[in-house]
KEKE-3310 file (N, C-alpha, C; in steps of 0.2 Angstrom, whole numbers, plus 5000, padded with zeros to 4 digits):
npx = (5894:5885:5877:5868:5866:5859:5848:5843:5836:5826:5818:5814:5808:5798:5792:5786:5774:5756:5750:5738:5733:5722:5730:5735:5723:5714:5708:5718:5727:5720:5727:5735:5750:5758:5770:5786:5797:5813:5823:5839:5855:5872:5881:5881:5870:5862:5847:5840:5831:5823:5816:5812:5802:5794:5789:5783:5771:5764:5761:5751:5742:5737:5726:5733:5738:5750:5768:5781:5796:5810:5822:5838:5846:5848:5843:5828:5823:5812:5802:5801:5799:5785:5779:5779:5783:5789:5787:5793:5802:5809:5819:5812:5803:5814:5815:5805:5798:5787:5774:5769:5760:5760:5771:5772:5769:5760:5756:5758:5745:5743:5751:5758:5774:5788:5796:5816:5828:5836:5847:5843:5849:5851:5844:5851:5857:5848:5836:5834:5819:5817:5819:5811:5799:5798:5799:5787:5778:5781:5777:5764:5762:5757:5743:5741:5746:5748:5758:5775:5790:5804:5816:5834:5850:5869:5878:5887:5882:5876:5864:5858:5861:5853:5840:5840:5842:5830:5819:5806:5809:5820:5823:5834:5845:5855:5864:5867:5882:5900:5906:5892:5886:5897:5896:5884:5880:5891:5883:5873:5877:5882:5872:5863:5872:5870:5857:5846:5834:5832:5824:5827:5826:5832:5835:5837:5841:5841:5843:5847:5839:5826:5831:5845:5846:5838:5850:5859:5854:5850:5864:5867:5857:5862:5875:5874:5865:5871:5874:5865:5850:5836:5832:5837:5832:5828:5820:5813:5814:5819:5820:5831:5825:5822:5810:5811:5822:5817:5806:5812:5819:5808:5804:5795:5785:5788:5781:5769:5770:5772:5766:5764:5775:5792:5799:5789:5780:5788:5791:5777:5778:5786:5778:5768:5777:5779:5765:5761:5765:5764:5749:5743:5743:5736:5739:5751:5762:5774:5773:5775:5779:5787:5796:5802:5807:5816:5824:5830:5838:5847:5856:5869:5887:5893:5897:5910:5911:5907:5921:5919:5924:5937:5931:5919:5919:5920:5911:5907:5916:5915)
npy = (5339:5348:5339:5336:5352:5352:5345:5349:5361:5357:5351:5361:5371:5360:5358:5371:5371:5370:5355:5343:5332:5323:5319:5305:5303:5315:5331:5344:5359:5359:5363:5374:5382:5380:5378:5377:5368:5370:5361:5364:5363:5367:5359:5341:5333:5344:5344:5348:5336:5335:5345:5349:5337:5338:5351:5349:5339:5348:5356:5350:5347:5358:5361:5361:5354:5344:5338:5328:5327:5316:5319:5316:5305:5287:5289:5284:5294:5303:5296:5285:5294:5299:5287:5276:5264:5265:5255:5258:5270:5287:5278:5269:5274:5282:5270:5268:5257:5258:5269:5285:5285:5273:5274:5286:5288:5286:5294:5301:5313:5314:5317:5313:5306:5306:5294:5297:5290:5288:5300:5315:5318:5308:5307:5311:5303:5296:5294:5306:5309:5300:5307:5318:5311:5307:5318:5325:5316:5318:5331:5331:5330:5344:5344:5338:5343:5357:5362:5357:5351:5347:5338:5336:5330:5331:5345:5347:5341:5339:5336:5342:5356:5357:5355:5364:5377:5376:5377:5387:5394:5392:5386:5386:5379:5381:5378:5384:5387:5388:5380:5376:5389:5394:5384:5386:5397:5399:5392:5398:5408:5406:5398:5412:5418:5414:5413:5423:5428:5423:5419:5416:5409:5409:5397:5396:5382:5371:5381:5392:5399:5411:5423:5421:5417:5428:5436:5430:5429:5441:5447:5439:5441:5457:5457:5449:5460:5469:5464:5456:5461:5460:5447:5439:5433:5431:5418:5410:5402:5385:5379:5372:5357:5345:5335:5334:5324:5312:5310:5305:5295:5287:5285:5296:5312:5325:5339:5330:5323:5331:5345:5354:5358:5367:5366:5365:5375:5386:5379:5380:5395:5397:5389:5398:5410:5407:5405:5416:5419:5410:5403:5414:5421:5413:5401:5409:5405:5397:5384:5367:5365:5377:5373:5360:5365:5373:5364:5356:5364:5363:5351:5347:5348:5355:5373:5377:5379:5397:5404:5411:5429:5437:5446:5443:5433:5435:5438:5429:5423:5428)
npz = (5693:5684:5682:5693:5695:5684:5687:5699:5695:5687:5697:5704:5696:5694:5706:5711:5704:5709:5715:5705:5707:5718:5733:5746:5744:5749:5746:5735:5744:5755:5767:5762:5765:5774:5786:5788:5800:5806:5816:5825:5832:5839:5844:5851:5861:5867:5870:5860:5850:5861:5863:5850:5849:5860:5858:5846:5853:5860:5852:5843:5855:5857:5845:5832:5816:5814:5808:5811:5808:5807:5809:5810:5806:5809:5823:5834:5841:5842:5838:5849:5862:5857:5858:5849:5836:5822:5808:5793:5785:5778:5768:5765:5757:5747:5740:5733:5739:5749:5751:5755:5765:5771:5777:5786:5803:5818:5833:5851:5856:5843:5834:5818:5812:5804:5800:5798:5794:5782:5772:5768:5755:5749:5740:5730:5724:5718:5698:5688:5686:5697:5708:5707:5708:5722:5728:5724:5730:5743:5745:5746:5759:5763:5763:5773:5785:5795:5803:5800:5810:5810:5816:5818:5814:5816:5816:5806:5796:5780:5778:5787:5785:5770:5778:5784:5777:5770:5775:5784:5797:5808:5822:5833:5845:5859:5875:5889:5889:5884:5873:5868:5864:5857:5846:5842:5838:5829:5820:5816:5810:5798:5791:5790:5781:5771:5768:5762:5767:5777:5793:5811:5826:5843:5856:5870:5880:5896:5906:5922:5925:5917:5918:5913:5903:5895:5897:5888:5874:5872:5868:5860:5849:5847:5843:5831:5824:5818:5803:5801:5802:5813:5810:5820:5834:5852:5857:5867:5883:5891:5907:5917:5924:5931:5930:5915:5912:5919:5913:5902:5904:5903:5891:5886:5883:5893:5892:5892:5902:5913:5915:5920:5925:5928:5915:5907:5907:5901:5887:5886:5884:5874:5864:5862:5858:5846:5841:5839:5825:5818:5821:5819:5808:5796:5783:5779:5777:5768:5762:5759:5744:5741:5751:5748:5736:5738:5743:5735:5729:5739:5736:5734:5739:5758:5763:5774:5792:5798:5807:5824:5827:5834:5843:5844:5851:5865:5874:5878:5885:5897)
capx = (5891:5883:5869:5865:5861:5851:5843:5839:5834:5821:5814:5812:5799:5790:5788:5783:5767:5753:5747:5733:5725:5721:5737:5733:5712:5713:5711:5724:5725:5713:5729:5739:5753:5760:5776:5793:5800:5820:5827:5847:5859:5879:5884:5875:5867:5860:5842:5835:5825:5818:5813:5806:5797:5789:5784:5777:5767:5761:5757:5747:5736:5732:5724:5736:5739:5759:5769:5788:5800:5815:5829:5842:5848:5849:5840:5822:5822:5807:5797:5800:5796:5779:5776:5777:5790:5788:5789:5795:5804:5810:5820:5806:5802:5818:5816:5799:5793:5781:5771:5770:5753:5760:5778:5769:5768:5754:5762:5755:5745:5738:5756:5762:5779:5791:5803:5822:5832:5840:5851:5840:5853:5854:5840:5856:5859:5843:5837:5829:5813:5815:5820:5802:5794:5799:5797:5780:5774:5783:5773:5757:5760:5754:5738:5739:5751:5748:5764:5781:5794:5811:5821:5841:5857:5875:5876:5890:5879:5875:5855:5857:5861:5849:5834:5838:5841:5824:5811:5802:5810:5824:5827:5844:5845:5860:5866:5872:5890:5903:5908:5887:5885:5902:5898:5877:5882:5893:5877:5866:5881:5883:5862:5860:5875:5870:5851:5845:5828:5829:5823:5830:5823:5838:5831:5842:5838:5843:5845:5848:5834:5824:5835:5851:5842:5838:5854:5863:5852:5850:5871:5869:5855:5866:5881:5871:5862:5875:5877:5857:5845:5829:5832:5839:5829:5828:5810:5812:5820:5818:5825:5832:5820:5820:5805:5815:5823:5813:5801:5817:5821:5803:5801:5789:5786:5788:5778:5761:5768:5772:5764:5765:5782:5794:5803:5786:5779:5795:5791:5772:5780:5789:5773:5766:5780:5777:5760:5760:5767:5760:5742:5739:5743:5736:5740:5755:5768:5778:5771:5779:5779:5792:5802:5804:5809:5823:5829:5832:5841:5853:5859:5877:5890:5892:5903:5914:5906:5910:5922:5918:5929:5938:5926:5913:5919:5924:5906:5907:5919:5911)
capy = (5345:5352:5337:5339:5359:5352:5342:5355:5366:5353:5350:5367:5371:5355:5358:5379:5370:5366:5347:5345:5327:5322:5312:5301:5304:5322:5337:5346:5364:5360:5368:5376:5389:5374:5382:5373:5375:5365:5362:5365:5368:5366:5353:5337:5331:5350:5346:5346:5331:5333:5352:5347:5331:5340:5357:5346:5337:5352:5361:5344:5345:5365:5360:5360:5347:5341:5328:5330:5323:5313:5321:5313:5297:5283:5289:5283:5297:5307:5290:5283:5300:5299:5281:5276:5260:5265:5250:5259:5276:5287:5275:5264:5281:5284:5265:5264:5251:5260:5275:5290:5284:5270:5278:5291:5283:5289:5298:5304:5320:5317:5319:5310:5304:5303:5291:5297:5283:5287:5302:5317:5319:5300:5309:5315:5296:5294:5298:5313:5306:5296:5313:5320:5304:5307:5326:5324:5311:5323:5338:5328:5332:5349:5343:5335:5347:5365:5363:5353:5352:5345:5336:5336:5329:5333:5352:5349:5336:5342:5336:5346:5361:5360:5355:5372:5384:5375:5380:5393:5398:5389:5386:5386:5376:5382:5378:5390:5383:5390:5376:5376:5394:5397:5380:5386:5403:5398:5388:5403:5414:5402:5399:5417:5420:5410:5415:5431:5429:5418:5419:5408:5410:5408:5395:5391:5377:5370:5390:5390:5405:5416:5430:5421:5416:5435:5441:5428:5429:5447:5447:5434:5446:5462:5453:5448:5466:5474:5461:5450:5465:5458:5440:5432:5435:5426:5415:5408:5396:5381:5379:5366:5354:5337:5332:5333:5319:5309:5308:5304:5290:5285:5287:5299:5319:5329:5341:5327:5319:5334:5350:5360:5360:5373:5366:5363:5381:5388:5376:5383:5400:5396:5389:5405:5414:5402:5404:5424:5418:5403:5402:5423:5422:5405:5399:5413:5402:5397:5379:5362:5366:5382:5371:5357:5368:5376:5359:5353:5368:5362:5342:5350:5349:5361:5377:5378:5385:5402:5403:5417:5433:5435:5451:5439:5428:5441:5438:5420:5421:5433)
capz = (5696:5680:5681:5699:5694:5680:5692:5705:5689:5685:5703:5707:5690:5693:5712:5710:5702:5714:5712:5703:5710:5726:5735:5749:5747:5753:5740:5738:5746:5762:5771:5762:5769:5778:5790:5790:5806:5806:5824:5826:5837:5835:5848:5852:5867:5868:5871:5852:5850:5866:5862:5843:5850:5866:5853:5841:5855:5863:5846:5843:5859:5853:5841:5827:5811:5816:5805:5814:5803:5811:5802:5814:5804:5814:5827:5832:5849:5842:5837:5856:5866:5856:5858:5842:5834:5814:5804:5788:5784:5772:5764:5760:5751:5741:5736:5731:5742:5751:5749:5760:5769:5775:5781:5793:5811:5822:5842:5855:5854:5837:5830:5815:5813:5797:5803:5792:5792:5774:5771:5763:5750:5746:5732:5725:5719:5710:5694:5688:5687:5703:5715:5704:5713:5727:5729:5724:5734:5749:5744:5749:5766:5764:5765:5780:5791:5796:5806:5798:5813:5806:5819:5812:5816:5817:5815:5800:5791:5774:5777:5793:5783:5768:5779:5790:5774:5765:5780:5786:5802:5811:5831:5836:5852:5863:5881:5892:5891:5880:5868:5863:5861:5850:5839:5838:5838:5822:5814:5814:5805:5792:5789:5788:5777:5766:5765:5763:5770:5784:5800:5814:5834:5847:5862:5878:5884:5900:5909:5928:5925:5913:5917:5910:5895:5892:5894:5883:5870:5871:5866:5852:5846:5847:5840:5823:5823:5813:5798:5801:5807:5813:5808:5825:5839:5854:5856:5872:5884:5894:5912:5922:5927:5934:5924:5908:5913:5921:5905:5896:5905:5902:5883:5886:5883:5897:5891:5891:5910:5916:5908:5927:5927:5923:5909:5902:5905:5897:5880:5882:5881:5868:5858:5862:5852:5835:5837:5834:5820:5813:5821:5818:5799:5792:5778:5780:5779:5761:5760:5755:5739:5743:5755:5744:5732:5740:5748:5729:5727:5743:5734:5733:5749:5762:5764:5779:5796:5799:5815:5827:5825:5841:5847:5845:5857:5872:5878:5879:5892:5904)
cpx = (5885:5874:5866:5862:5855:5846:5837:5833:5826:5815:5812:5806:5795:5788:5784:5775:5764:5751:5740:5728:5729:5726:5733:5723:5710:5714:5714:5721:5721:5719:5734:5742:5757:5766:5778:5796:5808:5824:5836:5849:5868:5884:5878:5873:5865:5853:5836:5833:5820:5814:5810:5803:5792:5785:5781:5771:5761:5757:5750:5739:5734:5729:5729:5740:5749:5760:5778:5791:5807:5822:5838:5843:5851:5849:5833:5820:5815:5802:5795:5798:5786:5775:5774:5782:5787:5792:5795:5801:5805:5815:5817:5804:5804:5817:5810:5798:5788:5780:5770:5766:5755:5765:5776:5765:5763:5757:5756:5753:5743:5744:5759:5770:5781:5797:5809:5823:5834:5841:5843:5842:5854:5850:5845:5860:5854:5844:5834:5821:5811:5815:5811:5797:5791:5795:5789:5775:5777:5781:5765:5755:5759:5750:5734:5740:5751:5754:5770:5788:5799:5816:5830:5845:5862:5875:5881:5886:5877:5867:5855:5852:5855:5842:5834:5837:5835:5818:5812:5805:5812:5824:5831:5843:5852:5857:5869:5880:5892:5905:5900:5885:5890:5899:5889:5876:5886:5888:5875:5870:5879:5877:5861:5867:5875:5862:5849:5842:5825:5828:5827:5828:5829:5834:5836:5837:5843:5846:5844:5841:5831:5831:5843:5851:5842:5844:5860:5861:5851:5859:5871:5863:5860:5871:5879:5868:5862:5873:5866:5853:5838:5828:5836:5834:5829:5820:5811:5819:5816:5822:5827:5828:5822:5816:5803:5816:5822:5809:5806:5817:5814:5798:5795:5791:5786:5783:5770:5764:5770:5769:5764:5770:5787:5798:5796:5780:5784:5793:5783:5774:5782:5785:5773:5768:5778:5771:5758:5763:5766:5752:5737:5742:5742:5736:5745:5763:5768:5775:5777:5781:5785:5798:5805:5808:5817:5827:5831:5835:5850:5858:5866:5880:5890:5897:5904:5911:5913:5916:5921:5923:5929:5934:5919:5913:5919:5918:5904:5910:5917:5906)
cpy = (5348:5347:5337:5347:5357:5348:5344:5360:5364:5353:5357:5369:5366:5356:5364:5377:5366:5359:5349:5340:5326:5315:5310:5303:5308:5326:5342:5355:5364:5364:5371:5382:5384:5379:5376:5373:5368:5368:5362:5365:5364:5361:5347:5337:5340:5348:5345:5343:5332:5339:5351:5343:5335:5348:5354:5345:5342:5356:5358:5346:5352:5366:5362:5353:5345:5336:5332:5322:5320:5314:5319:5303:5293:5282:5288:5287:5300:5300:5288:5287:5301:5293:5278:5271:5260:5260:5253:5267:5280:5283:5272:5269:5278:5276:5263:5259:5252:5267:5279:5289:5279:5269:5280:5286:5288:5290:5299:5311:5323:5317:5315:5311:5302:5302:5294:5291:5282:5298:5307:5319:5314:5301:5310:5309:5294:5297:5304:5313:5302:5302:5316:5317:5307:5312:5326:5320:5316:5329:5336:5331:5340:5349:5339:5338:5354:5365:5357:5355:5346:5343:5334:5334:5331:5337:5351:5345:5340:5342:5343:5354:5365:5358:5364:5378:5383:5378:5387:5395:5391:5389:5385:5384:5377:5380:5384:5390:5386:5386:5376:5382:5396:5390:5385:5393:5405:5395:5393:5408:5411:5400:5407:5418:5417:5408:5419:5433:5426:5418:5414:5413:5407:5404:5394:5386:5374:5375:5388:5396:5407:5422:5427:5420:5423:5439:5436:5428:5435:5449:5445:5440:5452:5460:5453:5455:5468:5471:5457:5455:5464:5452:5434:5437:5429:5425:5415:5404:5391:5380:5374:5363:5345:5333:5330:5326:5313:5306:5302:5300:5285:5284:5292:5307:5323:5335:5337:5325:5324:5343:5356:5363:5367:5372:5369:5372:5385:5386:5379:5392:5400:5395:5395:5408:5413:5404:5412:5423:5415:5404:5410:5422:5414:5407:5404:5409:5398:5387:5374:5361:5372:5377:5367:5360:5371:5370:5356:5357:5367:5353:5346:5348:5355:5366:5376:5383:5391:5402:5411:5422:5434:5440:5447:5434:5427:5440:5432:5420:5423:5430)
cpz = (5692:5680:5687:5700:5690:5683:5696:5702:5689:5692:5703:5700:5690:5701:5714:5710:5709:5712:5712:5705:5716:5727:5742:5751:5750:5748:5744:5739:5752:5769:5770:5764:5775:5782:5794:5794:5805:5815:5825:5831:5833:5838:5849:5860:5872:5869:5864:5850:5855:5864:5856:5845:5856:5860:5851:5846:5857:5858:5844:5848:5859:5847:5833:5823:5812:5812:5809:5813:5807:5809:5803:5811:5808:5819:5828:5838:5848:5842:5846:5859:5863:5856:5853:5840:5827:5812:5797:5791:5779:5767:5760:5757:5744:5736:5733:5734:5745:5752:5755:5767:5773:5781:5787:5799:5815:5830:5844:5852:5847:5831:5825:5814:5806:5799:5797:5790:5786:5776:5768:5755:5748:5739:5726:5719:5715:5706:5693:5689:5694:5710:5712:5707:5718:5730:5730:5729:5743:5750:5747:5759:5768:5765:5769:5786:5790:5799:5803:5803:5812:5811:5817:5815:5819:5815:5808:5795:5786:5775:5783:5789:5777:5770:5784:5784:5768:5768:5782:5791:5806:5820:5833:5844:5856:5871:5885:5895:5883:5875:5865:5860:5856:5846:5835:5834:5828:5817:5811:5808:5799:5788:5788:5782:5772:5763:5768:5768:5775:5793:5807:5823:5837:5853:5867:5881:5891:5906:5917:5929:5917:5912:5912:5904:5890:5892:5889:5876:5867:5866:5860:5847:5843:5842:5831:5820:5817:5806:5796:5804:5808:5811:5812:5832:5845:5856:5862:5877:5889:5900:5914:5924:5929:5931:5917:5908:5917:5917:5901:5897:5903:5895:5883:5885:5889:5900:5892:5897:5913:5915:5913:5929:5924:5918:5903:5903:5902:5890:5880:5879:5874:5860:5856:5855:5847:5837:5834:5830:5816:5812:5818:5813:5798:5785:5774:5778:5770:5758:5759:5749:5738:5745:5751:5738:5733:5742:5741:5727:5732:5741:5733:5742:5751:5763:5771:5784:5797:5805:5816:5826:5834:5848:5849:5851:5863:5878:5880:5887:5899:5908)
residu = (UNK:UNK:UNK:UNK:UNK:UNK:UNK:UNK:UNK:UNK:UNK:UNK:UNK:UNK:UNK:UNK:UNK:UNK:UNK:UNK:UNK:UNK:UNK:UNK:UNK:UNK:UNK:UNK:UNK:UNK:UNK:UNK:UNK:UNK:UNK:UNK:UNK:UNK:UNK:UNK:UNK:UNK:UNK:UNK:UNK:UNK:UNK:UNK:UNK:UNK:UNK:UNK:UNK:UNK:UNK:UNK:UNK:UNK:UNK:UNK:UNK:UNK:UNK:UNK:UNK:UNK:UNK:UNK:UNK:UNK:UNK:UNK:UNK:UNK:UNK:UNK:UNK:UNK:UNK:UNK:UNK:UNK:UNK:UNK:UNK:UNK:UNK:UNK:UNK:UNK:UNK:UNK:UNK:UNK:UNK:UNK:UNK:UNK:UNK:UNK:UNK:UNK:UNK:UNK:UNK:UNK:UNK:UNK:UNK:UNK:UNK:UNK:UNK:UNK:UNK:UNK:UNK:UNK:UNK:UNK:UNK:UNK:UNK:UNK:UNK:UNK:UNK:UNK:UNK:UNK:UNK:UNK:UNK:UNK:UNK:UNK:UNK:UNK:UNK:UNK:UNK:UNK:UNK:UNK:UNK:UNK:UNK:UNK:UNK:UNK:UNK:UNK:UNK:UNK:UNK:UNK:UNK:UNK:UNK:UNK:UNK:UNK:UNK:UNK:UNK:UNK:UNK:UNK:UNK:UNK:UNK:UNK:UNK:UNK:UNK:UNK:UNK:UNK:UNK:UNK:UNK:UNK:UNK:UNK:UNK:UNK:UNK:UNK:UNK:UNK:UNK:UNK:UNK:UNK:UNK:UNK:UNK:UNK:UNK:UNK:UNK:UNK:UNK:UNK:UNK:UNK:UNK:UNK:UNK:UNK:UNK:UNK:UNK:UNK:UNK:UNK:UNK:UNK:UNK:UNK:UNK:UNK:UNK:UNK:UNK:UNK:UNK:UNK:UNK:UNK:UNK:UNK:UNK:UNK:UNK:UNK:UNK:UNK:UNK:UNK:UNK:UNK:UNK:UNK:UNK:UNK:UNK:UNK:UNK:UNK:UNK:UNK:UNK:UNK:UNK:UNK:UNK:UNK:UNK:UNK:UNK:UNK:UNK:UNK:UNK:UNK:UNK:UNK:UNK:UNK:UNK:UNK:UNK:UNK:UNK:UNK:UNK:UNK:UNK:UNK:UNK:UNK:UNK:UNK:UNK:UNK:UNK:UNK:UNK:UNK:UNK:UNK:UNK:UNK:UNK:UNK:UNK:UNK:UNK:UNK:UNK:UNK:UNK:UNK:UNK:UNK:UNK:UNK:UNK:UNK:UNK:UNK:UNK:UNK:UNK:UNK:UNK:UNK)
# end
């Protein structure tokens, strides 16, 4: 444990510093303020690749710089839905076989693509010098990416946990069903209790309406008031559509074959929300160089999620 702190120790003063030469043939700083956005929710089959792949797209074709990280190991859903079969990944990273330039896969929309496919904790098995490699060579894409959207896994996965408490602002992707709201419901405790200054945006996806959206998420707001004041809000939501899955079956975005529809005005609401946050303060946003920083601060295992207290749960059932 005490060399993995002096690890972390190390990372975190060599990443503070900005880079001084130009990584992939782009000087550095042309955008920095980068904003890390990490997609969650607390059950699977909630909708969250398909809502990290459709934002990115849609951020893409508003003119915004996108790289959307595939952080779901062993899955290649975000790569297909943008039309995309990346050769490499981060593995070839951690292993030194190939360099960051040749990793990032090109999507629909403009949107680059950083296939996973290794564990982001597997850094925890390098050396000290080889996590420094890495780090470095992964700070580069501040100079490519106004927008960093982090598709994640199993909500107990350890990477899950330190890619949601290293970025900028989180989205918790719930259902309108009781077993997604008590497990995402318990993410969001456990992320905020365990950083001070974190933002996280509450999305329903799959809502029979707007209005259901706004009064479940209105509750989850309330509920956190007391303990997180001003640091869960709800963003938006997405409703039942048919066009969702239609695309799916189709490997394609929903959002780019269908953009009429109301899932896909639901997800441009949603932009919306980010962009008074993103696009109205540029270069506002803590950068790669921050995130990085903190995620080297997460290479340890993970605490136990919160469980709801039984007042918390009362509204669940209603």
């Amino acid at each position: 444990m005490t060399v993995v702190q002096d690890q972390a120790l190390g990372l975190r003063r060599l990443i503070s510093q900005r880079p001084a030469d130009g990584v992939l043939g782009i000087t550095p700083g042309l955008r920095m303020g980068t904003w890390v956005i990490t997609v969650v929710s607390g059950t699977p089959e909630s909708g969250k690749t398909t809502i990290a792949t459709n934002l990115s797209a849609l951020l893409g074709q508003t003119g915004r710089h996108v790289v959307l990280l595939d952080g779901n190991v062993g899955a290649l859903t975000c790569s297909r839905l943008l039309g995309t079969e990346p050769r490499y990944s981060l593995e070839d990273l951690f292993a030194d076989r190939r360099d960051l330039a040749e990793i990032l896969a090109s999507g629909a929309a403009g949107i680059r693509v950083l296939p996973g496919g290794a564990r982001i904790l597997a850094l925890k098995r390098l050396s000290a010098r080889g996590q420094r490699d890495v780090m470095e060579r992964l700070r580069s894409l501040e100079t490519l990416a106004d927008v960093v959207i982090i598709d994640t896994g199993n909500a107990e996965s350890t990477d899950t946990l330190a890619y949601a408490l290293s970025s900028d602002i989180v989205l918790a992707i719930a259902l309108p069903q009781r077993e997604s709201l008590l497990h995402t419901y318990s993410l969001v405790k456990r992320l905020l209790l365990q950083r001070a200054d974190l933002q996280v945006g509450w999305v329903m996806n799959r809502c029979s309406s707007p209005a259901q959206a706004q009064k479940i998420g209105k509750q989850v707001e309330r509920l956190l008031s007391g303990q997180f004041w001003g640091r869960v809000r709800l963003l938006g939501c997405v409703v039942e559509d048919n066009s969702v899955s239609a695309a799916a079956e189709q490997n394609a975005c929903f959002w780019l074959s269908c953009p009429e529809g109301p899932a896909a005005k639901g997800l441009s609401a949603l932009a919306a929300e980010l962009r008074t946050q993103i696009l109205a303060h540029p270069g506002a946003g803590r950068g790669l160089h921050a995130f990085l920083a903190r995620l080297a601060d997460h290479l340890r295992p993970p605490a136990l999620l919160p469980i709801p207290k039984e007042e918390e749960q009362q509204w669940l059932v209603a």
